[in-house]
VMD Tcl script that draws the C-alpha trace (Angstrom):
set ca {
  {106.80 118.30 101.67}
  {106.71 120.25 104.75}
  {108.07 119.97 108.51}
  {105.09 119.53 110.76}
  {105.21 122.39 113.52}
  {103.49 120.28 115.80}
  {105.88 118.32 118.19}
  {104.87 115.26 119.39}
  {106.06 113.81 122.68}
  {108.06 111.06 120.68}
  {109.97 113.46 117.91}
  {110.85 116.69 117.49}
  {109.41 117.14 114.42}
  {107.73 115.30 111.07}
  {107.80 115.36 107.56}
  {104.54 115.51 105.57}
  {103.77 113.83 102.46}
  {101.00 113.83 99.81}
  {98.08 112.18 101.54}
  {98.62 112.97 104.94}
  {101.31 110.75 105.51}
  {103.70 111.57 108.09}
  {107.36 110.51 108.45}
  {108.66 110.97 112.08}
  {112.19 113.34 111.97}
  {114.59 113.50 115.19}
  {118.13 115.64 115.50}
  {121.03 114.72 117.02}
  {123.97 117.10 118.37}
  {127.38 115.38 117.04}
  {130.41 116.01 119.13}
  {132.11 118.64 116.43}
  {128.97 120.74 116.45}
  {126.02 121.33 114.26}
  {122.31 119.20 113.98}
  {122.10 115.83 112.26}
  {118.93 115.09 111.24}
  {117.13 111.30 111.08}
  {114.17 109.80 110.21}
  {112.19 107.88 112.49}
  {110.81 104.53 110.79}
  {107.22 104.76 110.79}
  {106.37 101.17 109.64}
  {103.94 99.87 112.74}
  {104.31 96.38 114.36}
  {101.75 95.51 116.94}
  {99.84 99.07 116.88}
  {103.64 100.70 117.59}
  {106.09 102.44 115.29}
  {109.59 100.98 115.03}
  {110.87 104.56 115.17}
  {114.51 103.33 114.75}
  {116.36 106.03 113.84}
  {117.81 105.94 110.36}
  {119.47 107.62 107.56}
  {117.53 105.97 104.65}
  {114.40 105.17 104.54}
  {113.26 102.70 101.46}
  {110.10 102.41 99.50}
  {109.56 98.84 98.30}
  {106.64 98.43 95.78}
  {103.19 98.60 97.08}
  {104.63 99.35 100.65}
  {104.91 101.94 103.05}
  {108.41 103.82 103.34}
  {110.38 101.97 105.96}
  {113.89 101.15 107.66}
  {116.22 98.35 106.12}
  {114.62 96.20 109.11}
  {111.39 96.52 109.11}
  {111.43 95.73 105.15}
  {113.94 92.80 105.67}
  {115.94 94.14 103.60}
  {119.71 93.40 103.23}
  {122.71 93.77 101.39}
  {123.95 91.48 98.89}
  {126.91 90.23 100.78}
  {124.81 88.66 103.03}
  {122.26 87.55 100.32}
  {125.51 85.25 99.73}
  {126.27 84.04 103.15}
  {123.86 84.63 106.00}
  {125.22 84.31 109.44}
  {121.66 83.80 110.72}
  {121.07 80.75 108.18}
  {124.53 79.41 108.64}
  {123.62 79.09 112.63}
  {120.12 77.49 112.51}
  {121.90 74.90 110.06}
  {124.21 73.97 112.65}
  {121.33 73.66 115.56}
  {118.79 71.02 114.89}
  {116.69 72.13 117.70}
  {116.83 75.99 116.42}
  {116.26 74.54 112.75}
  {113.24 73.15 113.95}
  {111.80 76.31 115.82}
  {111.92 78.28 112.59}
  {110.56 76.09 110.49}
  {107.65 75.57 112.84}
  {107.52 79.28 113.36}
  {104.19 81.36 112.16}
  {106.84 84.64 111.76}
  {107.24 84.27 107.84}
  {110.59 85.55 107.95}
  {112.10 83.32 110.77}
  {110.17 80.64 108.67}
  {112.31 81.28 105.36}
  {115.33 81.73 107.62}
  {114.86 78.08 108.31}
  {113.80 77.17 105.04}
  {117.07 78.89 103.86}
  {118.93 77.24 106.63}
  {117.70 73.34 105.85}
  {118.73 74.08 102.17}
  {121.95 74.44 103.22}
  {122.10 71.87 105.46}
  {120.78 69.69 102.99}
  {123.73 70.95 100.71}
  {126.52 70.36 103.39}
  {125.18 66.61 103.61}
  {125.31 66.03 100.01}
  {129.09 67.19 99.81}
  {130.14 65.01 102.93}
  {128.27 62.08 101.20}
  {130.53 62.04 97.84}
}
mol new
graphics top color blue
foreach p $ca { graphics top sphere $p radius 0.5 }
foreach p [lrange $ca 0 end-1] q [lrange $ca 1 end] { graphics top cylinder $p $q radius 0.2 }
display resetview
């Protein structure tokens, strides 16, 4: 693993990998002094890298390393109770647009979402 010496226009810097795989690094300059470095999510959507700047990047199975987002990743808390879910529930018209929606993961957002709805109807029924 080595720090690419050739900059970019976009980051400072990159880190190589086995296979000629490059992850994107950045700094920052925190108030108290000193460098903070990041990675730059290189996961592409439409031809263009996320390049959020992160902490962690995460490797799922048979994947390319990527940011929390970009993996749709989340944490278990919300695995429990999803805001997101809880509103489309609420908004027939939103429900609708996800479930008609070709983006897979607004799609099980409204799967999710008519589940619950589904749920809230059966305990208002008893």
């Amino acid at each position: 693993m080595l720090i690419d010496p050739e900059q970019n226009s976009l980051f400072p810097a990159s880190l190589r990998l086995p296979g000629d795989y490059l992850i994107p690094i950045t700094t920052t300059r925190p108030p108290i002094g000193g460098v903070r470095y990041w990675f730059r999510c290189p996961v592409e959507h439409d031809r263009k890298p996320c390049g959020r700047r992160v902490k962690k990047l995460y490797l799922p199975p048979e994947q390319v390393f990527g940011c929390r987002e970009c993996h749709d990743l989340t944490y278990r808390s919300i695995q429990k109770h999803d805001n997101r879910v809880a509103k489309l529930a609420r908004d027939p018209e939103a429900l609708d647009a996800a479930l008609k929606s070709e983006n897979l993961r607004r799609a099980g957002l409204g799967i999710d979402a008519l589940m619950l709805h589904v749920k809230e109807m059966q305990k208002h029924a008893w």
